[in-house]
C-alpha positions in Angstrom: 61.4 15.1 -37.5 64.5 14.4 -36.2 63.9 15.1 -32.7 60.6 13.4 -32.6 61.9 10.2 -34.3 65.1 10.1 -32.0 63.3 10.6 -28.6 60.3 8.0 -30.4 63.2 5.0 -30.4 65.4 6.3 -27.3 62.0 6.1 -25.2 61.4 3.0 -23.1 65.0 1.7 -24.1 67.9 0.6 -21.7 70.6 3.8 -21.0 73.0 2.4 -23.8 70.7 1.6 -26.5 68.9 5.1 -25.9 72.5 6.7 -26.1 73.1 5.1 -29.2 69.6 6.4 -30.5 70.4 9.9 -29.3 74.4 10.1 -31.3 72.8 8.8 -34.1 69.9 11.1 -34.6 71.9 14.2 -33.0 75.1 13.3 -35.3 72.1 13.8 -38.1 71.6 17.4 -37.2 75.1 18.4 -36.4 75.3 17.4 -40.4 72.9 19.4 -41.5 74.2 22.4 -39.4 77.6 22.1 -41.4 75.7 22.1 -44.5 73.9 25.1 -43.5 76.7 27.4 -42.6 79.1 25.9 -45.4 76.5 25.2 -48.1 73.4 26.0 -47.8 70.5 23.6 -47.5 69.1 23.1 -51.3 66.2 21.0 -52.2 67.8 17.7 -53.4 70.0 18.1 -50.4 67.3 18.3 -47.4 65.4 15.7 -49.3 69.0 13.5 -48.8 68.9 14.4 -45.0 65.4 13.4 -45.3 66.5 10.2 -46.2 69.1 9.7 -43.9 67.0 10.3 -41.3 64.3 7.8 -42.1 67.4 5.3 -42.6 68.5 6.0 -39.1 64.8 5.1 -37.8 65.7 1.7 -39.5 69.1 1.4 -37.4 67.7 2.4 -34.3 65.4 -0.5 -34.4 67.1 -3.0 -36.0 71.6 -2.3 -34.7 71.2 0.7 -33.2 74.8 0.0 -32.3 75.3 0.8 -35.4 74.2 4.7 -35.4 77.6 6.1 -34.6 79.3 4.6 -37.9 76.3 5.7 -40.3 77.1 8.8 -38.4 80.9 8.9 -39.3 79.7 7.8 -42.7 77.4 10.6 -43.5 80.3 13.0 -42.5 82.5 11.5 -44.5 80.0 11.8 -47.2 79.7 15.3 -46.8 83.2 15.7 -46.8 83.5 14.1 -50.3 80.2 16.3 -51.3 82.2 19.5 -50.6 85.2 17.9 -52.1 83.7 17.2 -55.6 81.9 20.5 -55.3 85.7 22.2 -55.3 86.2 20.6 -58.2 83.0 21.8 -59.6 84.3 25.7 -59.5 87.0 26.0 -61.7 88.4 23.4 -64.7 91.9 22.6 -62.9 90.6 21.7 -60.2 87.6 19.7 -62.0 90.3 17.8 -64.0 92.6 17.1 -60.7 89.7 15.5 -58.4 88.7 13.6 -62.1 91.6 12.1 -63.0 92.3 11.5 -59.0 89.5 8.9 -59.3 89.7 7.6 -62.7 92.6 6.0 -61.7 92.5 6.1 -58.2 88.9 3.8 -58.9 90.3 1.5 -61.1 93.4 0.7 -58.8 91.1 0.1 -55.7 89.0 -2.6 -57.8 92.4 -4.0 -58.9 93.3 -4.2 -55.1 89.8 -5.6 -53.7 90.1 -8.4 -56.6 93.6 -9.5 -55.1 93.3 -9.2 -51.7 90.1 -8.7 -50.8 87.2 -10.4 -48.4 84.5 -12.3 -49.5 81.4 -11.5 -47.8 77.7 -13.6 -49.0 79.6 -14.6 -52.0 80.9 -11.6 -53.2 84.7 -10.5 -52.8 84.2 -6.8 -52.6 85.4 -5.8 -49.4 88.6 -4.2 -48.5 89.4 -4.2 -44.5 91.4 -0.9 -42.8 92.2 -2.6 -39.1 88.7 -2.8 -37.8 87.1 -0.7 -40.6 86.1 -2.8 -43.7 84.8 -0.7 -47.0 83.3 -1.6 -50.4 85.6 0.5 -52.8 83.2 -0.6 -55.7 81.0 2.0 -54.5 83.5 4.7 -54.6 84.6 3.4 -57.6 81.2 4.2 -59.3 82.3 8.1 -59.1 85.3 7.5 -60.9 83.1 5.8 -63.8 80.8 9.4 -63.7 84.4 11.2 -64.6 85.3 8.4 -67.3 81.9 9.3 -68.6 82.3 12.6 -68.5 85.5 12.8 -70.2 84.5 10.2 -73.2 81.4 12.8 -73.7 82.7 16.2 -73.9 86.5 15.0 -75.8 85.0 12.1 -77.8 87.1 9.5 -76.3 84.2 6.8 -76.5 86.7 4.3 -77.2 89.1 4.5 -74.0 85.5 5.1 -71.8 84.0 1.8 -73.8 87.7 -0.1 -72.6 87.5 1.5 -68.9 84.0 0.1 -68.5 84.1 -3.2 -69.6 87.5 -3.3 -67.1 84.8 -2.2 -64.6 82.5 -4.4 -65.1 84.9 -7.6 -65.2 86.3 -6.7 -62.1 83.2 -7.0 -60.5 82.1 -10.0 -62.3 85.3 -11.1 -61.1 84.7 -10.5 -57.8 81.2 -12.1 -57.7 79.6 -8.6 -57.1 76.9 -8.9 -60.0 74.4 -6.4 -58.3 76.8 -3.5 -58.2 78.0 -4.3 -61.7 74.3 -4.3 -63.1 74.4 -0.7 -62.4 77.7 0.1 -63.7 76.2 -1.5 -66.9 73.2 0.5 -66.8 75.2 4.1 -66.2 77.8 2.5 -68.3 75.9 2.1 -71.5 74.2 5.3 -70.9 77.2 7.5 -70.9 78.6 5.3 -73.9 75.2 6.0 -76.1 76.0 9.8 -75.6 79.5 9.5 -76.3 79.3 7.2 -79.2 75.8 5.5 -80.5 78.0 2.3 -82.5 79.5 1.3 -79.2 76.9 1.9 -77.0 74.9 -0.8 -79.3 77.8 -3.2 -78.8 78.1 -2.9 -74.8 74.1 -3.3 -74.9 74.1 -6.2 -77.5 77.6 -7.8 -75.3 76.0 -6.5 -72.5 73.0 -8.7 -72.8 75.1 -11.8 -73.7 77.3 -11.9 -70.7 74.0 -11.3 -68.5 72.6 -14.5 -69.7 75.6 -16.4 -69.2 76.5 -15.5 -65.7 72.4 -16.1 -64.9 72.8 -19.4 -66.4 76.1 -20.6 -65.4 77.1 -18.9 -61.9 74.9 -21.1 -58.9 74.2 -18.5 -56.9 73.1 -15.7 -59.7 71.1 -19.4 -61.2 68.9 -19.6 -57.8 67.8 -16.0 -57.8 66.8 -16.2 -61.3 64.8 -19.9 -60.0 63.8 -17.8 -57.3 61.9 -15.0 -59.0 58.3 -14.4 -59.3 58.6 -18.0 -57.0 59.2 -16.7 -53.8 56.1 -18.4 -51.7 56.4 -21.5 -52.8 59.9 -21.9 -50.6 59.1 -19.5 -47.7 61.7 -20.7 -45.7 64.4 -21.5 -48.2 64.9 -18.7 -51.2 62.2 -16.9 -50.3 63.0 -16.5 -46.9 63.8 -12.3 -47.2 61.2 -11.4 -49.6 58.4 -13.0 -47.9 58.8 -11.6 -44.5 59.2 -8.4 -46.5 55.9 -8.3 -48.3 54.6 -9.5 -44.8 56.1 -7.1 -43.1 54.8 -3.8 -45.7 51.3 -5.7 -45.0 51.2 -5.4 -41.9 52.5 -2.3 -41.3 49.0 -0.5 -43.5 48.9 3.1 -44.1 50.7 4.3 -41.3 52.4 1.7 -39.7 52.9 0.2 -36.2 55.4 2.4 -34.6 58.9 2.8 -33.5 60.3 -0.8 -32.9 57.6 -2.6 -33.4 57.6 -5.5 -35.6 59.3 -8.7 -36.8 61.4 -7.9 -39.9 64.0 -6.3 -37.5 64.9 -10.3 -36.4 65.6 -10.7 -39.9 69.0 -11.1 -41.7 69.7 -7.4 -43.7 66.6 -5.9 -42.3 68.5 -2.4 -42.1 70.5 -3.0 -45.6 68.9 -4.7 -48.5 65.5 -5.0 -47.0 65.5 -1.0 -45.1 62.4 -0.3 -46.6 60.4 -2.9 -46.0 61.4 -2.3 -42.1 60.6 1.7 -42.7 57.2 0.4 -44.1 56.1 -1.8 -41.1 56.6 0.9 -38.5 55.5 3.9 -40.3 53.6 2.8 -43.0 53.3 2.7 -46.8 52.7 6.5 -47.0 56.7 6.7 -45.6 58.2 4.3 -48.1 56.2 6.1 -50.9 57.4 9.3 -49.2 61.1 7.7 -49.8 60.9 6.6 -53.6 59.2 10.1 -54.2 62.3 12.0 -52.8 64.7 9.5 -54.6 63.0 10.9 -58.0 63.4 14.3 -56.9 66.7 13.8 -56.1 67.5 12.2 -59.5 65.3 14.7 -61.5 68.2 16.8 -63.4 67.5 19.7 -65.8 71.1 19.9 -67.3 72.2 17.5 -69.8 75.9 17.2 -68.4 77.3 13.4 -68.2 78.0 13.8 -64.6 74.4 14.7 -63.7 72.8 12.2 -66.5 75.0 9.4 -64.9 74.5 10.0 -61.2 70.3 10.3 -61.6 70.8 7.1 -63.8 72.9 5.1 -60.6 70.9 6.2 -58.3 67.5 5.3 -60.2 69.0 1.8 -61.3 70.3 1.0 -57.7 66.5 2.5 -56.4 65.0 0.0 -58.4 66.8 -3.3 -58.1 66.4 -2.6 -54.3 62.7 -1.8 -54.0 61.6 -4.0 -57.1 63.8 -6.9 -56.0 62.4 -6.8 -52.2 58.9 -7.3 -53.7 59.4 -9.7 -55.9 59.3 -8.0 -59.3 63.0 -8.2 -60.5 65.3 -10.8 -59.1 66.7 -10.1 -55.9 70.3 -8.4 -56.3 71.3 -7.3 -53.1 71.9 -3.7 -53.4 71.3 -1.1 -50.9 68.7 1.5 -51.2 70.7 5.2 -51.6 70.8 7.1 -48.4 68.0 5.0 -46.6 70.0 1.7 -45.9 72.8 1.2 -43.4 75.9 1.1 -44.9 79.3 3.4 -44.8 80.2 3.2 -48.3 76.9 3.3 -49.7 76.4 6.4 -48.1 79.7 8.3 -48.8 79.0 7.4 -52.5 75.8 8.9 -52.2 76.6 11.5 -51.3 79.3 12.1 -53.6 76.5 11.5 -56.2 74.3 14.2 -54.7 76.7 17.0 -55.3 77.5 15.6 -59.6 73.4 16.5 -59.4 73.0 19.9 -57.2 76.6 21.1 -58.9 74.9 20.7 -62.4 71.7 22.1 -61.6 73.3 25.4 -59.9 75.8 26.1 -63.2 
């Protein structure tokens, strides 16, 4: 797939763009190499390459410029998947990484909130010289291992206090996608720890939603927005509607490599990836790409860490592909291992080991 798919967007192309094609699509295979001689290719993991793969059709036709630094991300990703798997083997070394990014997450939201950028509205980015990362998604890990802990020592209390800091930071920082699914793998990991104050964060939960939907301007439009979409086409519904247009046109099996109008459009590789996957290859691929998300998140072990990661990545799955069509309010968020985006994938990955790690014990 990955050789037909990168000489399907390097053909016909100018000498740069098809380079670009080439990195991005070989950098995929050198990855998959490493995990094959350090790892060993498991289900949930070639169904992530799978992913990544199909996301990389998206960048070659919409900032294939891009390639290189998915690339770099998806090693970086692995890196951290290895990492976490260390952890995995024995308890010190479990408790080390943990408590590494309990605190290590809650300082990097701290930071972003003082000094960080604001980018469409939200002030979750923090910028490395010419790199520029979202630390709220590395930051979800660190809630898994809060989790975790509150579960198996019953310290629901100092888990219900680290999540609610969570989520305010976020809130703080305008970010109300990403803290929606804190809030969903936060409540989650708070039932199983303690039932009394997963019933609060759910009841307080609910409260604060309302509020921030009815006083915060921009959250207030995409609520307006909802189930409205067509009757502003060019105004709030600009995204959505070229989305839907864009699955309909693309059928069954789509029109092709980079072919198509969504890739003109603002976020056609990020929030709206698989609406751009589903005009050039068809509904069958973006089907193919919820499937493998479900696989993914399909867990057989009751362990936090694997009950919270399948519940991230199905809550960030949904507000993606539900949001792009119109059935929940747009939010934003990407759509795990598919959409462009460095720290999106890293955490994803990260995520992919709490699953495979769990299943394997």
């Amino acid at each position: 797939m990955q050789v037909l798919f990168g000489l399907s967007y390097a053909f016909g192309q100018p000498w740069k763009i098809a380079f670009f094609v080439l990195f991005g699509f070989g950098g995929l295979m050198a990855a998959a190499v490493a995990l094959y001689l350090f790892h060993s290719l498991h289900r949930k993991t070639l169904l992530a390459l799978y992913l990544c793969t199909l996301g990389m059709c998206v960048i070659c036709s919409v900032c294939p410029e891009e390639a290189p630094k998915q690339v770099f991300a998806v090693f970086l990703g692995v890196g951290l998947f290895f990492l976490i798997r260390l952890a995995f083997r024995g308890q010190k070394w479990r408790k080390m990484v943990g408590y590494g990014f309990l605190f290590g997450g809650m300082w990097l939201l701290w930071v972003t909130l003082l000094i960080g950028t604001e980018v469409n509205g939200a002030k979750s980015w923090l910028s490395l010289g010419s790199y520029a990362f979202q630390p709220s998604e590395i930051a979800k890990l660190s809630l898994l291992f809060a989790g975790s802990i509150a579960v198996e020592k019953g310290k629901g209390a100092f888990f219900f206090l680290y999540g609610i800091a969570c989520c305010a930071f976020l809130g703080l920082m305008g970010d109300f996608g990403t803290a929606l699914i804190y809030f969903a793998v936060f409540c989650t990991l708070l039932f199983l720890a303690s039932r009394p104050l997963g019933v609060a964060s759910l009841l307080g939960g609910g409260i604060a939603g309302i509020g921030v939907s009815q006083l915060v301007p921009r959250i207030k439009g995409r609520f307006a927005a909802w189930r409205h979409i067509w009757e502003d086409p060019i105004g709030s519904g600009y995204q959505q509607t070229r989305a839907l247009s864009a699955l309909a046109s693309g059928g069954l099996l789509g029109l092709g490599a980079n072919r198509g109008q969504l890739p003109k459009i603002f976020s056609a590789a990020s929030d709206l990836a698989t609406a751009t996957l589903g005009e050039q290859w068809g509904l069958f691929s973006v089907t193919a790409a919820v499937a493998a998300i479900l696989s993914i998140a399909d867990t057989k072990k009751k362990n936090a860490c694997a009950i919270g990661a399948a519940v991230l990545l199905l809550t960030q799955t949904a507000l993606n592909f539900f949001g792009m069509v119109d059935i929940l309010p747009f939010t934003g968020v990407t759509f795990p291992f598919l959409s462009n985006g460095g720290s999106a994938m890293v955490c994803a990955w990260g995520l992919l080991e709490f699953l495979e790690a769990e299943d394997e014990n």
